[in-house]
C-alpha positions as CSV (number, residue, x, y, z in Angstrom):
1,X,-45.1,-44.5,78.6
2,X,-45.7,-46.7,81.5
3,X,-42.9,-46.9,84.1
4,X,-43.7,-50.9,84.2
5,X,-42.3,-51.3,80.9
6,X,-39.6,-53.6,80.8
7,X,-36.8,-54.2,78.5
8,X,-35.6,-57.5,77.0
9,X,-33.5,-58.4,79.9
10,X,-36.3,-57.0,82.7
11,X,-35.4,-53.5,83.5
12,X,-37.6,-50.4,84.0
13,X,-37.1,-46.9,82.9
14,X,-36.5,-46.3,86.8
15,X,-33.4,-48.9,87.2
16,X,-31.5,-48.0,83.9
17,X,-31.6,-44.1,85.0
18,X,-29.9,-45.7,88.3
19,X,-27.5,-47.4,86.4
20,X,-26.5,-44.4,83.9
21,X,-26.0,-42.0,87.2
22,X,-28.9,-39.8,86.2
23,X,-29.9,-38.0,89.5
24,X,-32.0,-35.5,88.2
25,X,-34.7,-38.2,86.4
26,X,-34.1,-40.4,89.3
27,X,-35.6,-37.7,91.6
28,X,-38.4,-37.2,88.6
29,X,-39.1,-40.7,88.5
30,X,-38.7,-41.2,92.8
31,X,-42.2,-38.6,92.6
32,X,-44.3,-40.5,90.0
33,X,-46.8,-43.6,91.4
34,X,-45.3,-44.0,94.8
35,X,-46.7,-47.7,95.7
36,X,-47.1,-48.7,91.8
37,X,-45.5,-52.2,90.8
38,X,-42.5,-51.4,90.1
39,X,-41.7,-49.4,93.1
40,X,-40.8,-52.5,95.4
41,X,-38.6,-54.4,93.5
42,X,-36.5,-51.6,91.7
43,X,-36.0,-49.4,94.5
44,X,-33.7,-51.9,95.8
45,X,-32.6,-53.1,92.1
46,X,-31.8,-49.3,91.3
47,X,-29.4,-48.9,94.2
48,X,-27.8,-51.7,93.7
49,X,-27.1,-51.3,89.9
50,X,-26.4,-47.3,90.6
51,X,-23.3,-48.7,93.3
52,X,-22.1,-51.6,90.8
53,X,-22.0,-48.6,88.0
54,X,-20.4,-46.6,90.3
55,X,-17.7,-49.6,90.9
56,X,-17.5,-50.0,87.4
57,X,-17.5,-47.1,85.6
58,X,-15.9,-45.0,87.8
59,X,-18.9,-42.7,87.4
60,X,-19.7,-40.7,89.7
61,X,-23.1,-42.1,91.1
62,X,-23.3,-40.9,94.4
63,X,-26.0,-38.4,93.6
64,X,-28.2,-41.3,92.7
65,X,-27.2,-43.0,95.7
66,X,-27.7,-40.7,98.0
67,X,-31.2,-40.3,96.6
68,X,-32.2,-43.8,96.7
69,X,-31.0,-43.9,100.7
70,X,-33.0,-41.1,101.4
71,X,-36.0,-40.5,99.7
72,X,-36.6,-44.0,98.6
């Protein structure tokens, strides 16, 4: 599957593993295509839908997070 794909309302694979709090597949995902498309825009789409999840859920999404701020 192409990590471009996008779902009816526009996100990737990449931002809804930020939004469910999945680290591990975060990190998978951080290694695949570094400079594809959809690196630019949802590196700073999955943070912020990782801290509203983490606001809103009360999931614990600092993993994610913390992945985003350093190896994104």
């Amino acid at each position: 599957a192409s990590l471009n794909c996008k779902d009816p309302w526009n996100d990737t694979p990449f931002s809804l593993a930020c939004l469910a709090g999945h680290a591990e597949l975060v990190s998978f995902l951080l290694t695949q295509e570094p400079g594809a498309a959809w690196w630019s825009e949802d590196l700073s789409a999955g943070l912020k839908k990782a801290i509203c999840a983490r606001e809103l859920y009360g999931s614990d999404h600092l993993a994610v997070i913390r992945l985003l701020i350093e190896d994104g």
